[in-house]
C-alpha positions, 0 to 999 in steps of 0.5 A: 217155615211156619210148621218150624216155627210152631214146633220150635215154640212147642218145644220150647214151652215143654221146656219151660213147664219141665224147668217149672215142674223140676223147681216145683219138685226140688222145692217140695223136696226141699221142704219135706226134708225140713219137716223130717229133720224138725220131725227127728228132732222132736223124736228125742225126748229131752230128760234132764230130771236126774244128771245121767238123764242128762247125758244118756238124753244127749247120746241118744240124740247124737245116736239118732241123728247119725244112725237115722240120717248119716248123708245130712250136712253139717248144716242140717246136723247143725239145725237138729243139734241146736235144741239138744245141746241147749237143753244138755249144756248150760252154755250161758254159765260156761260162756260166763266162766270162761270169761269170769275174769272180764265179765263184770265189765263187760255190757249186757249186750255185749254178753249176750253177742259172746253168748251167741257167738260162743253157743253157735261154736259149741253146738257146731262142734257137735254137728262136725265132730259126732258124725258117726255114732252107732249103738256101740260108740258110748259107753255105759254111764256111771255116777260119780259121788253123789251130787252135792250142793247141786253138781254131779259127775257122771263118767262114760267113754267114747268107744274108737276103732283100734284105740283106747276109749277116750274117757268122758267125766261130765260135770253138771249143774243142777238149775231151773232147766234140770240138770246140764252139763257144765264141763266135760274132761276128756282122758284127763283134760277139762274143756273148760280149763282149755276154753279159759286158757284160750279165751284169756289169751286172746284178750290179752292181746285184744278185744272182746270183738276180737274173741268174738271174731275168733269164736266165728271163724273157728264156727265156720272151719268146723263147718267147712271141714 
């Protein structure tokens, strides 16, 4: 019975450091996995001195992304994107715009939870949407007419298997963070304008915490897709 009972305890302390060494090696796992995709991230130098800048810097990071770790989850595209949207995009402006009609009664605080609100969404539209973009996904970048009073239009296209191109024409805004994108019309249809439409839809019918609930939940349907 003794004998049983040492090997018994034998057994279970084994257990207990094999539990202890698998936790130990999930954690550092878990870490190192972080530091590569805070590393990933710092690998695209962000360039927003000239508006093609802008968009060839915002491509390339979508490429790298997708081509460097096509299994991540969208939480952890999420992360990566976060600082490359912000840098490529002025959220605030359009966040602003969107609401242009409102927003001179709206409190500052409750701008800035709309704009965080409405920054989360974008930046998760990214993270669920570009998943797979290769070499070949966009096309060449090409001006428009030359920027005036500080706004450009920069045209590229999105490349689909067996479809026509989507065509993409970015209009950026020149300002102290270099020049970042202000609207982006897809095969002819403006963002912005579709955001605006929504946007006053709801508030008509509701309030700005009502947008803001909207906003969230439409986050979180990209992120469980």
């Amino acid at each position: 019975m003794r004998h049983w009972r040492g090997a018994r305890a034998a057994w279970k302390n084994s257990a207990v450091n094999t539990y202890r060494q698998t936790v130990r090696r999930l954690t550092i796992a878990a870490l190192l996995l972080g530091v590569a995709f805070a590393a990933q991230a710092a690998d695209v130098a962000i360039a927003t001195d000239t508006p093609e800048a802008t968009i060839a810097t915002l491509q390339r990071g979508l490429m790298a992304l997708s081509q460097q770790s096509p299994r991540a989850t969208v939480d952890e595209r999420y992360k990566v994107l976060e600082p490359l949207i912000v840098a490529t995009h002025d959220l605030p402006y359009i966040a602003e715009f969107a609401l242009r009609r409102q927003w001179p009664q709206i409190a500052e605080v409750d701008r800035a939870r709309f704009i965080a609100a409405f920054q989360r969404l974008s930046v998760m539209t990214y993270a669920a949407r570009f998943v797979n973009v290769g070499p070949n996904t966009f096309r060449a970048i090409a001006q428009g007419a030359a920027p005036d009073a500080g706004r450009a239009q920069v045209t590229t296209a999105v490349a689909r298997t067996g479809q026509p191109d989507v065509s993409f024409e970015y209009l950026l805004q020149q300002g102290g963070g270099g020049w970042r994108i202000i609207n982006i019309v897809a095969d002819g249809v403006s963002d912005l304008a579709l955001k605006r439409a929504e946007y006053q839809r709801v508030l008509a019918n509701g309030t700005l915490d009502s947008l803001i609930k909207e906003l969230e939940t439409q986050t979180e349907r990209l992120r469980q897709r």
